[in-house]
C-alpha positions as CSV (number, residue, x, y, z in Angstrom):
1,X,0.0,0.0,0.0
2,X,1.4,3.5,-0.8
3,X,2.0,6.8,1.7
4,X,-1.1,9.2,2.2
5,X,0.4,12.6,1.6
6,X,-2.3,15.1,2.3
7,X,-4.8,13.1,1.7
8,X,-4.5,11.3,-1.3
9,X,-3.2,7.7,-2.3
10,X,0.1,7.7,-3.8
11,X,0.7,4.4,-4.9
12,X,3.6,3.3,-7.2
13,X,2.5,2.0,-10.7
14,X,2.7,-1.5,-11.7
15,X,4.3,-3.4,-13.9
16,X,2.0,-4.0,-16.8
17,X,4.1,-7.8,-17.4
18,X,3.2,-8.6,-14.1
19,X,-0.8,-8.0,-14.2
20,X,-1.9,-11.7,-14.2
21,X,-4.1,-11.2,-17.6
22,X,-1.5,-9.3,-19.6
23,X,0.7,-12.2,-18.7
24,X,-1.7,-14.5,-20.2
25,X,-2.2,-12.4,-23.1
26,X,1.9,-12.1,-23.5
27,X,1.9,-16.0,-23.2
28,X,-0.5,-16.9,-25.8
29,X,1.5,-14.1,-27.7
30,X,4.5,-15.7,-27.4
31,X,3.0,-18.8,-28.5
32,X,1.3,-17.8,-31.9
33,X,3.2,-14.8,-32.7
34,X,7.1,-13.6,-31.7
35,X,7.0,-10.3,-33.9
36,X,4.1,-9.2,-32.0
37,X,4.8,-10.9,-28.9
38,X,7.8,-8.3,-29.3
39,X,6.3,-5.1,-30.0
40,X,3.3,-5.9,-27.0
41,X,6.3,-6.2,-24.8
42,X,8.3,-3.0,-26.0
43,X,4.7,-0.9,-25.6
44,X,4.2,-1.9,-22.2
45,X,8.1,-1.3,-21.0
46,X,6.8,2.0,-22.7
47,X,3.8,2.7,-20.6
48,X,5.3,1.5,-17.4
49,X,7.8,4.5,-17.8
50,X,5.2,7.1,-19.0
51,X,3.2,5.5,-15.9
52,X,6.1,6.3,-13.4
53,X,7.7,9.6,-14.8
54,X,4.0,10.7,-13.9
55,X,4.3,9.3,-10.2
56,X,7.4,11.1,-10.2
57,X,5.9,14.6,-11.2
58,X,2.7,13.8,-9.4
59,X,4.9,13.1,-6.0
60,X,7.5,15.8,-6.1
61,X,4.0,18.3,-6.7
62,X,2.4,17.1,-3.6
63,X,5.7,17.8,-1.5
64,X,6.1,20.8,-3.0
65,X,2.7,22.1,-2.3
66,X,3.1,20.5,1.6
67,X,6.4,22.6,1.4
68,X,4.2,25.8,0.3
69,X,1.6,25.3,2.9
70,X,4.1,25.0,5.9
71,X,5.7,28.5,5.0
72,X,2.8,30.0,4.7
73,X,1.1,28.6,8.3
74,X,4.9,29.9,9.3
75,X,5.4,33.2,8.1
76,X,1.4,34.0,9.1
77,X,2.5,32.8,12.9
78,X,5.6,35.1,12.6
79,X,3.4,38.1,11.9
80,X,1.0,37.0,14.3
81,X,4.1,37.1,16.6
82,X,5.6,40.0,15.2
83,X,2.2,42.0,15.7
84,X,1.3,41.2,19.3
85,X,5.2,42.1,20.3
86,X,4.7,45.4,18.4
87,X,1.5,45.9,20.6
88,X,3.0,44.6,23.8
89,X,5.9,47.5,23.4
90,X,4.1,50.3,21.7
91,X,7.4,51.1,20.2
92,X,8.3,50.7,16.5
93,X,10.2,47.9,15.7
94,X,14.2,48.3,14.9
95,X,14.6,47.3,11.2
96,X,16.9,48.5,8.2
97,X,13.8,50.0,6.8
98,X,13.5,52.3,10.0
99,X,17.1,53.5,10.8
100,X,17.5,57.0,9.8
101,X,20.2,57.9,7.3
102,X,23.2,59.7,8.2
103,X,22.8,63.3,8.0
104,X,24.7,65.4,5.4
105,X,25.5,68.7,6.1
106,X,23.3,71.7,4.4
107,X,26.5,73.4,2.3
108,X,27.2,70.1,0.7
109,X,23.8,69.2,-0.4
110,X,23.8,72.8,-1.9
111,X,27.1,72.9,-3.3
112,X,26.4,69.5,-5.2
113,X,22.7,71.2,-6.3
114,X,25.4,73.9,-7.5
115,X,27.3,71.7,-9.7
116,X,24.4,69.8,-10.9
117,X,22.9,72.7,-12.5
118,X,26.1,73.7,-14.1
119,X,26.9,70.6,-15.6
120,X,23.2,70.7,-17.1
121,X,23.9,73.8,-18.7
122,X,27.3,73.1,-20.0
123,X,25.1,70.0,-21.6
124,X,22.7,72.5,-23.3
125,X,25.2,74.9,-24.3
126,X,27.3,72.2,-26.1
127,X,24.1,70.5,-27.5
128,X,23.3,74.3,-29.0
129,X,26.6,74.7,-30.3
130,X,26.5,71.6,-32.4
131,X,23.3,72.0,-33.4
132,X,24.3,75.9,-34.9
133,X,27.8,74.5,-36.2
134,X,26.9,70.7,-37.0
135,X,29.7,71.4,-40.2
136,X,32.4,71.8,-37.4
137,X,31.2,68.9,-35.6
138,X,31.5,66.3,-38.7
139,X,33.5,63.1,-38.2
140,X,34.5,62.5,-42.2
């Protein structure tokens, strides 16, 4: 008998050779005809492999949605957690998101606002220029 995983019967395929009435059928086969006797067998070695490939996919699916499940029921009992410690305190909780940044002096952020601006209009000025004197700016 096969393992239960959530719910449902997993139970490893069997061997189509083995199935007391294909043997039968494989037997008088074997008997009568060796060609086809042949290509019977080569179908069901066929089948048995599509049949457990399937098992395989089916199985790894079912632990992978088990897998899915438990993070979830653990990540909703960490916020649970998180949420009634938060409450408890009153206080914000210490995270990267909540540290301040460092603090940068006023005369540098203005000094850099400075430079910005020039550099924009050395851009515009140049962008003039070779628009007015493309001829100059010609690479032959």
């Amino acid at each position: 008998m096969g393992r239960k995983i959530s719910g449902k019967n997993s139970k490893k395929p069997e061997k189509p050779w083995n199935i007391p009435e294909e043997q039968q059928h494989l037997q008088e086969l074997k008997r009568t005809d060796k060609k086809a006797y042949e290509q019977e067998r080569i179908l069901m070695e066929d089948e048995f492999k599509s049949a457990l490939l399937w098992y395989e996919w089916y199985r790894k699916s079912l632990r992978k949605k088990q897998k899915e499940k438990t993070e979830k029921k653990q990540t909703e009992k960490l916020a649970i957690l998180l949420s009634t410690i938060f409450k408890k305190t009153g206080k914000p909780l210490k995270t990267e998101l909540n540290k301040k940044k460092p603090r940068i002096p006023a005369e540098d952020i203005t000094k850099e606002k400075a430079i910005a601006k020039i550099i924009r209009e050395q851009e515009k000025q140049l962008k003039k220029l070779k628009e007015k004197h493309s001829y100059i700016f010609r690479v032959p």
